[in-house]
C-alpha positions as CSV (number, residue, x, y, z in Angstrom):
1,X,-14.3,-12.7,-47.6
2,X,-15.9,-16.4,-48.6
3,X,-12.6,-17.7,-49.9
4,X,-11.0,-19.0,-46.9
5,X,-8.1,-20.1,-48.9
6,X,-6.8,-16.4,-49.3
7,X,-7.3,-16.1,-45.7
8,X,-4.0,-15.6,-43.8
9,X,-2.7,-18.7,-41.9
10,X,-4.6,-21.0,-44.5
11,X,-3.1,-22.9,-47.2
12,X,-4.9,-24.8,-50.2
13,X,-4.7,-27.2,-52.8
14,X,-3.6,-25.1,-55.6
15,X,-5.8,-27.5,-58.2
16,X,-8.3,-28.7,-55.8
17,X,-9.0,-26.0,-53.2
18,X,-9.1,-28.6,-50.5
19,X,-8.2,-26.7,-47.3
20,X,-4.4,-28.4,-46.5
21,X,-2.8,-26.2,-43.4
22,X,-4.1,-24.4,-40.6
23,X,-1.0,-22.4,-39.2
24,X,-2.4,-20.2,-36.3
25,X,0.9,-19.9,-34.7
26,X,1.4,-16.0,-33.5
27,X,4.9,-16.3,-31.4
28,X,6.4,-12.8,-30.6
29,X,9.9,-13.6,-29.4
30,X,10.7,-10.2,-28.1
31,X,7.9,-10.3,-25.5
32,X,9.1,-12.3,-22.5
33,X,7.9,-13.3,-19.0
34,X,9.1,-14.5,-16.2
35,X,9.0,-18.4,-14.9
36,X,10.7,-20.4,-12.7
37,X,10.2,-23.1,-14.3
38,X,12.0,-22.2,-17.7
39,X,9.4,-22.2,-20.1
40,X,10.2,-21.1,-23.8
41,X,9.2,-17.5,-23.2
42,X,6.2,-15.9,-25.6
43,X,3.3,-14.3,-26.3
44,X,0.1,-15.5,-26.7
45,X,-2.3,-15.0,-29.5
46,X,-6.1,-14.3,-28.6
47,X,-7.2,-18.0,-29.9
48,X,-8.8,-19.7,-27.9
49,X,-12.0,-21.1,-26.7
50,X,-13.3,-24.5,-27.8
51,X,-12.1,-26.0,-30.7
52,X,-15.3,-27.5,-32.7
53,X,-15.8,-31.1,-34.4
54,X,-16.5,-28.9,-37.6
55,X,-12.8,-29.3,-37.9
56,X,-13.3,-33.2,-39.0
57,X,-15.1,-31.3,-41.8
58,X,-11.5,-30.5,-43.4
59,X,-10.9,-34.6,-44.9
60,X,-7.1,-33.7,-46.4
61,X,-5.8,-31.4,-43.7
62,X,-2.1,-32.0,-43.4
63,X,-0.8,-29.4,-41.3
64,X,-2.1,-28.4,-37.9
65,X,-0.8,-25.4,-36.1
66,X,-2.0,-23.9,-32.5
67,X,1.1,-23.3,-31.0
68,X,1.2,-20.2,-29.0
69,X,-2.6,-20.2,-28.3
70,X,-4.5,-19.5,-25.0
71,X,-7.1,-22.5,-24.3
72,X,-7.4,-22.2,-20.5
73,X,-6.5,-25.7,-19.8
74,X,-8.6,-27.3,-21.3
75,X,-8.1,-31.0,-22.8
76,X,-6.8,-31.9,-26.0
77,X,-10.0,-32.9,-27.9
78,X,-9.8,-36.5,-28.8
79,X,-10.7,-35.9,-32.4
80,X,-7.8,-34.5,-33.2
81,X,-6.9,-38.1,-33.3
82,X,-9.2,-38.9,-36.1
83,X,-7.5,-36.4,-38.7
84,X,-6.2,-39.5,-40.7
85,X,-4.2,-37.3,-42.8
86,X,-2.3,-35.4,-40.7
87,X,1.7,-34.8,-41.0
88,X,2.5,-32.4,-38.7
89,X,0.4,-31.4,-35.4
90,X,2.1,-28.4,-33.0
91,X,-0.2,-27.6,-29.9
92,X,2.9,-26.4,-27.8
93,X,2.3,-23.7,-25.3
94,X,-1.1,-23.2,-26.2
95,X,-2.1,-23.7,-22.5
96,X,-4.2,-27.3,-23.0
97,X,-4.1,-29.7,-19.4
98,X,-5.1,-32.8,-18.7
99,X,-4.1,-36.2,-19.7
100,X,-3.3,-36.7,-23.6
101,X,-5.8,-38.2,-25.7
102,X,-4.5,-42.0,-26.4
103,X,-6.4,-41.3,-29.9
104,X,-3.8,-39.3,-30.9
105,X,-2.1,-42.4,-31.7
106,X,-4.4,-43.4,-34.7
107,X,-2.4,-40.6,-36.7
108,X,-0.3,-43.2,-38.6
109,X,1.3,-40.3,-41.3
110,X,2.2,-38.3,-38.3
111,X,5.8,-37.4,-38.5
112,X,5.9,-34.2,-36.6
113,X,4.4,-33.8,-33.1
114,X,4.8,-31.0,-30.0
115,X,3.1,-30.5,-27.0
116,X,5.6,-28.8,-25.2
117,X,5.0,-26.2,-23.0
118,X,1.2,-27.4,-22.1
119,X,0.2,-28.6,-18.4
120,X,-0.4,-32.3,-20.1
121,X,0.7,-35.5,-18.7
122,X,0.2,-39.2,-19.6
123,X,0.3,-42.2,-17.2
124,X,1.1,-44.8,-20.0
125,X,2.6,-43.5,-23.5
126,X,1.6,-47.0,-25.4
127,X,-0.5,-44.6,-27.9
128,X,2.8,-43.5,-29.5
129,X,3.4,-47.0,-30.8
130,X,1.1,-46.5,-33.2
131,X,2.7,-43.7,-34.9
132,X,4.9,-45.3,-37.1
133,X,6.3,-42.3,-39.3
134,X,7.2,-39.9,-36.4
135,X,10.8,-38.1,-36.7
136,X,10.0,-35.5,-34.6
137,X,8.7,-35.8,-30.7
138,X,8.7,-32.9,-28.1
139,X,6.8,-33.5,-25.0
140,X,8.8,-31.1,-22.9
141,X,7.1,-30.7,-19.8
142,X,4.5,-33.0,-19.9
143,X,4.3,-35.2,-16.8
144,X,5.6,-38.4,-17.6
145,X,6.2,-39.4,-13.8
146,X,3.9,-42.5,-13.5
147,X,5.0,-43.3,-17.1
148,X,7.1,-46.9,-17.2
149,X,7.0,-47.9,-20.5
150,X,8.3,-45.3,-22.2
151,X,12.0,-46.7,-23.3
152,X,9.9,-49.5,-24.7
153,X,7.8,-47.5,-26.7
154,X,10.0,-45.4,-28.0
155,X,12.1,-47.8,-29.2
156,X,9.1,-48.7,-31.5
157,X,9.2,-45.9,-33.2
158,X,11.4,-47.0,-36.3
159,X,11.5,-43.0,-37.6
160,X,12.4,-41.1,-34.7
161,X,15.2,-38.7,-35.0
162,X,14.9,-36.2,-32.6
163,X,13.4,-36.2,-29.1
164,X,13.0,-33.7,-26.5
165,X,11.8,-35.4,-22.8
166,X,13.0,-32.3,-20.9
167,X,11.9,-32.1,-17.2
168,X,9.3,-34.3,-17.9
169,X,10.0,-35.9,-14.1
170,X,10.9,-39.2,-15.9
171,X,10.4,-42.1,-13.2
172,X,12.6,-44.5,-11.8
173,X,10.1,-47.3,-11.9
174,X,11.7,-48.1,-15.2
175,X,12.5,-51.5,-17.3
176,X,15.1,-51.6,-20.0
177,X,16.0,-54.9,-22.1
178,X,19.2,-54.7,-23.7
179,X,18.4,-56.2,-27.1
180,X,17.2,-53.2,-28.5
181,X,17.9,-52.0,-31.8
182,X,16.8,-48.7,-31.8
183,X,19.3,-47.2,-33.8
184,X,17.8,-43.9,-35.5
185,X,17.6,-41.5,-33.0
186,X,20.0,-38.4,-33.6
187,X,19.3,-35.6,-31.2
188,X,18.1,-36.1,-27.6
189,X,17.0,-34.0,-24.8
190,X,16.5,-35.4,-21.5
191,X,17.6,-32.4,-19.7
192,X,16.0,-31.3,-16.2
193,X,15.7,-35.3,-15.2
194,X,17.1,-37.3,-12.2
195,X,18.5,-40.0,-14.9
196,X,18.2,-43.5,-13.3
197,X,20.5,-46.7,-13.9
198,X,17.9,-47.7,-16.7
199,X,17.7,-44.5,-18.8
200,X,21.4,-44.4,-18.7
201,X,21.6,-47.9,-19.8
202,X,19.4,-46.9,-22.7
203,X,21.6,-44.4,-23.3
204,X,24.6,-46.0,-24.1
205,X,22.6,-48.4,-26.5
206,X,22.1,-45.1,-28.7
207,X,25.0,-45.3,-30.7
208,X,23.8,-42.8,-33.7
209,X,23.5,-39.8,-31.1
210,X,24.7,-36.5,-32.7
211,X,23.0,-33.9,-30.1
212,X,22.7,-35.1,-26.2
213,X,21.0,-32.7,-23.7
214,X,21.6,-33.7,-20.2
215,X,21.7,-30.4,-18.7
216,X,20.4,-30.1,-15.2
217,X,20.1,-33.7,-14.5
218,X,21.7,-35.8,-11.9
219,X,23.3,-38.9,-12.5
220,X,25.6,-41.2,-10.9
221,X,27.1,-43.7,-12.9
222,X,28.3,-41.9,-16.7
223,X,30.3,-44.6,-17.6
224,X,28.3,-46.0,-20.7
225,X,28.3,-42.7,-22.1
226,X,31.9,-43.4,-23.5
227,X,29.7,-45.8,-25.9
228,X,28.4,-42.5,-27.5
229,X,30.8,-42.2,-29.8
230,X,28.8,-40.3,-32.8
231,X,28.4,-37.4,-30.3
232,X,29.1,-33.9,-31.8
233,X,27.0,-32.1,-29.2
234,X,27.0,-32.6,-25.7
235,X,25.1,-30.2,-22.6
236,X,26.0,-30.8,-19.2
237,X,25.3,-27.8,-18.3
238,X,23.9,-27.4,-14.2
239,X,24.4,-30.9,-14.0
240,X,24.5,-32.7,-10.7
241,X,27.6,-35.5,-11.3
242,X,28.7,-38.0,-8.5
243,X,32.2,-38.4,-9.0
244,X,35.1,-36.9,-10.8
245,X,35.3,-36.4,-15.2
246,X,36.9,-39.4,-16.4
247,X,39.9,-39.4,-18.9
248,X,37.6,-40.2,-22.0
C-alpha cells in the first residue's frame, strides 16, 4: 500500500501523519546459538544492506529501531547523528563494525541509546558529552580498550541512570579526580572487566547505586565498595577476588 503509516513497524502522528517511529526489531528468543563469548542469543531478521540518506527525509522521527538486524559489518552511518529529533536509537546486535560515529553526539534529546552486541569500538568517547538527556547507555561489547576518558565523560552526563559497560576490555590507562558529583546513576554493569584501582575508586563515589554487576571481573582492592550503601542488587558472580569477604 502507499500509506506507510499503516505499515507494520511504523508509527505516525495521529493529526499530522509525520512518520514518528521506525521499530524494525524482529528478536525470536527461542532461537539460540552458540558463542563463547556470551552474546545475548537471537535471531536475526533479513534487514540489511545499506541504510540510505533518504532517511534524513523523515524531519520528526523520534524512535529508531534496528536491533536484531544483519548489516555485515558495516559502519554506523554518520547521519544518524544528524536526526535532531531523535529520543531513542537501538542498533544492538544488528552486526555494524568499525569505530562509532563521533556525530552521534549531536543527538542532544537522546535519552535512550544501545549498541550492544555489535563489533564497534571507540578510541575516545568525548562524543557522549554532548548528549545531555541520556538515561539509558548500553555499549556492551564495544571495544573501549584505548578509551581513557571515559569516567570523565560519563560523569557529564547529568541524566544517566543506567549503564551497561560489560566486557568492554575497559583499560587501565585511566584518570579519576575525586570531586565528582555524579550522583544519578542507579544501575551499573561493568561485568566481564579487569576493574583497576581507578574504576574502583569511581565506584565508591557512586553512592545512589541500586543494581551493581561485577560479575566476572577481577579486582583486588573491594574496600570502597562498603561506600555503596544504596545497593539492593549486587553480582559477583565468576568473579576473580584477591583476598578473603570482609565482615561488611
Amino acid at each position: 500500500g502507499k500509506d506507510c503509516c499503516r505499515w507494520n513497524g511504523i508509527v505516525c502522528d495521529n493529526l499530522t501523519g509525520h512518520v514518528h517511529e521506525i521499530d524494525l526489531c524482529n528478536v525470536n528468543p527461542h532461537t539460540y546459538y552458540a558463542s563463547g563469548a556470551g552474546f545475548d542469543t537471537y535471531t536475526p531478521n533479513e534487514l540489511g544492506g545499506k541504510i540510505n540518506p533518504s532517511l534524513l527525509n523523515l524531519k520528526h522521527l523520534r524512535h529508531l529501531d534496528l536491533s536484531s538486524s544483519y548489516f555485515e559489518g558495516i559502519p554506523i552511518p554518520s547521519f544518524i547523528g544528524s536526526l535532531g529529533r531523535l529520543r531513542y536509537l537501538n542498533l544492538s546486535s544488528a552486526y555494524f563494525g568499525g569505530p562509532i560515529p563521533r556525530q552521534l553526539g549531536n543527538l542532544s534529546m537522546l535519552y535512550y541509546l544501545n549498541l550492544e552486541g555489535n563489533e564497534l569500538y571507540s578510541e575516545n568517547l568525548q562524543w557522549l558529552s554532548g548528549l545531555s538527556s541520556l538515561q539509558h547507555l548500553d555499549m556492551t561489547w564495544v571495544d573501549l580498550n584505548k578509551t581513557t576518558n571515559w569516567i570523565q565523560v560519563i560523569n557529564m552526563l547529568p541524566s544517566l541512570i543506567e549503564l551497561n559497560f560489560a566486557y568492554c576490555r575497559l583499560g587501565d590507562s585511566i584518570s579519576y579526580e575525586t570531586n565528582s558529583s555524579f550522583s544519578s546513576l542507579d544501575v551499573l554493569d561493568i561485568s566481564g572487566n579487569v576493574l583497576s584501582p581507578s574504576i574502583l575508586k569511581w565506584l565508591s563515589s557512586l553512592s545512589s547505586l541500586v543494581s551493581l554487576n561485577l560479575g566476572n571481573c577481577f579486582f583486588s582492592d573491594h574496600s570502597g565498595l562498603k561506600n555503596l550503601t544504596s545497593l539492593q542488587y549486587q553480582d559477583m558472580d565468576f568473579s576473580f577476588i584477591d583476598g578473603s569477604i570482609p565482615n561488611w
